[in-house]
ROKOLZA-910686 format. One line per 3 residues: number of its first residue (from 1); for each residue x, y, z of N, C-alpha, C. Coordinates in pm, 1 decimal. Example, Ala and Ser with C-alpha at 12.3 -4.5 7.8 and 13.67 -1.06 7.14 Angstrom:
# ROKOLZA-910686
1) 1319.0,-569.0,780.0,1230.0,-450.0,780.0,1320.0,-330.0,780.0 | 1285.0,-225.0,708.0,1367.0,-106.0,714.0,1290.0,3.0,787.0;
# end
This chain:
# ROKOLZA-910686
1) -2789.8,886.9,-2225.8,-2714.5,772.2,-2272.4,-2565.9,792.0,-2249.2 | -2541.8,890.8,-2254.9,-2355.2,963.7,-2242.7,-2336.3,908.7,-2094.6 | -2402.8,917.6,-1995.7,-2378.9,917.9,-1876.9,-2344.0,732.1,-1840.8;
4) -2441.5,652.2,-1892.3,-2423.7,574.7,-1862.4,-2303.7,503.2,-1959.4 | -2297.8,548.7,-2066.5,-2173.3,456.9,-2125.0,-2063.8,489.9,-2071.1 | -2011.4,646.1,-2026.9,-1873.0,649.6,-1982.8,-1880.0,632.2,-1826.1;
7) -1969.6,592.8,-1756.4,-1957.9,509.7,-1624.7,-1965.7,352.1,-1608.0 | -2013.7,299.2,-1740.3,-2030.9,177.7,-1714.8,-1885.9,88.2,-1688.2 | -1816.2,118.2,-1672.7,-1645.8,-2.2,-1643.4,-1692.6,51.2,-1516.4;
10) -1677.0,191.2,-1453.7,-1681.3,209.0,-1325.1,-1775.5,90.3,-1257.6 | -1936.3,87.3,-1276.2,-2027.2,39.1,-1219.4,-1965.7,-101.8,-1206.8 | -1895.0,-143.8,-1307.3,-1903.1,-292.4,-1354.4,-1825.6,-316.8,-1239.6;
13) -1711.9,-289.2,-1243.1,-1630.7,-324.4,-1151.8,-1650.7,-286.4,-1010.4 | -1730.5,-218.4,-961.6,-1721.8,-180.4,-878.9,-1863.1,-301.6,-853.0 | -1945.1,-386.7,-893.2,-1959.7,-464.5,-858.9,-1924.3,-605.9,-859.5;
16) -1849.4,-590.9,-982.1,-1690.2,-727.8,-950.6,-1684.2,-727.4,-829.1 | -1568.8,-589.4,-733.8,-1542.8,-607.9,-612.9,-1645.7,-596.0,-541.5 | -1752.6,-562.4,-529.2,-1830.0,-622.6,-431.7,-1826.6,-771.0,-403.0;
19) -1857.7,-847.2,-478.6,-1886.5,-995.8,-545.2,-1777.3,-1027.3,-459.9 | -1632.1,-988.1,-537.6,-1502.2,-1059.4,-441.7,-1506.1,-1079.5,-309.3 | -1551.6,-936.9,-302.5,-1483.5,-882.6,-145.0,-1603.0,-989.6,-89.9;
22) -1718.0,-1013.6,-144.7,-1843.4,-1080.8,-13.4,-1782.1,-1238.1,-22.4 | -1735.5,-1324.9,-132.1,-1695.2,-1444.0,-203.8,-1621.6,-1490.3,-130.3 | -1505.7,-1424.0,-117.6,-1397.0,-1472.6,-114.9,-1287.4,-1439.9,2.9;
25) -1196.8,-1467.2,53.2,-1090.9,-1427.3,153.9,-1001.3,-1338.2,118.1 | -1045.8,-1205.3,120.3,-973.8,-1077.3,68.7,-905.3,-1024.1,179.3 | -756.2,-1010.5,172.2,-672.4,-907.1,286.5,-731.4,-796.8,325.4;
28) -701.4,-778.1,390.9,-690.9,-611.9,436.6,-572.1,-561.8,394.8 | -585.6,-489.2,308.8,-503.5,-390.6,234.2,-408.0,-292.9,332.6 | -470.3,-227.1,476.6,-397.6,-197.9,528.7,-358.9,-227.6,590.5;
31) -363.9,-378.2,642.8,-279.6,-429.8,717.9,-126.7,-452.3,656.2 | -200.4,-500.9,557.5,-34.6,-580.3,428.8,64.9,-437.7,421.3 | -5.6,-331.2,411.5,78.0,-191.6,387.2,135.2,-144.3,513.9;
34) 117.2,-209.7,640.5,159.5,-138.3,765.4,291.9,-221.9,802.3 | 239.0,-390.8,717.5,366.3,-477.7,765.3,495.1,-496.3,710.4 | 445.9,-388.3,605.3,566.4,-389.9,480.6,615.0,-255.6,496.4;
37) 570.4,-140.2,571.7,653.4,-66.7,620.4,734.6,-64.9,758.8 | 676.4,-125.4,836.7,729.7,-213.1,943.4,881.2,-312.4,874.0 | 856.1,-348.2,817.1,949.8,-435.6,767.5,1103.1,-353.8,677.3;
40) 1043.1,-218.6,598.0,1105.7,-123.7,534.0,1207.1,-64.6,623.5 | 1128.8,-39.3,763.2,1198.2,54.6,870.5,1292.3,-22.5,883.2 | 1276.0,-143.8,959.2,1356.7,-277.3,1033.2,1489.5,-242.1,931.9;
43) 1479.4,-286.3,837.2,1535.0,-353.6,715.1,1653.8,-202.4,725.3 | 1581.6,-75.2,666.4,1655.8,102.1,688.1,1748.1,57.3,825.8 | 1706.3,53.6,932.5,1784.2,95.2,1053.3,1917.5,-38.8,1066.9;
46) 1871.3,-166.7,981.6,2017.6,-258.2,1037.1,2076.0,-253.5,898.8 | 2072.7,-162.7,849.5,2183.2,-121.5,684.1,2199.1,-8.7,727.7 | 2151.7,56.2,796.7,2206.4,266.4,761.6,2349.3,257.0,792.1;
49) 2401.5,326.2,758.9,2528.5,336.3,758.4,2586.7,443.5,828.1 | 2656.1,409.8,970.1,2690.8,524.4,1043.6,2724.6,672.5,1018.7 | 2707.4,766.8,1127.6,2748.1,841.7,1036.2,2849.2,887.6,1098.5;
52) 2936.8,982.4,1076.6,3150.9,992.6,1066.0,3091.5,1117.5,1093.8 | 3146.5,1136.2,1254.2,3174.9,1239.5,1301.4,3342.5,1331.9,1259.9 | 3319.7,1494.6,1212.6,3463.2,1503.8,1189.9,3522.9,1578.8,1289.0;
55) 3611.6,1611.3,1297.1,3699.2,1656.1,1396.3,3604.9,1817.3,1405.7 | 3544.1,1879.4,1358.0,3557.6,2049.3,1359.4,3461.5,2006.0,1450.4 | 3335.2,1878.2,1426.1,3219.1,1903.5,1544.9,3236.6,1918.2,1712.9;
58) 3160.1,1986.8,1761.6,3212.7,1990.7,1935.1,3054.8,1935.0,1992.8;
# end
């Protein structure tokens, strides 16, 4: 009985998302995460802020 009460949220949900994922129009998770670091980089490289060469470098 132990086993199944402290797994049961797991099970549950884990057939929620089944249900969703077959239902409904679910992203791809890694797509959304590739375009938003894509976008992070972009975003880093036209703000970085030069960098100041000083006189001692050769």
């Amino acid at each position: 009985m132990g086993i199944i009460r402290s797994s049961f949220s797991f099970i549950l949900g884990t057939v929620c998302g089944v249900y969703v994922a077959q239902n409904y129009d679910v992203p791809n998770i890694r797509k959304v995460a590739d375009s938003a670091l894509l976008t992070a980089k972009a975003y880093e490289e036209k703000y970085r802020k030069s960098k100041k060469r000083s006189n001692n470098d050769d």
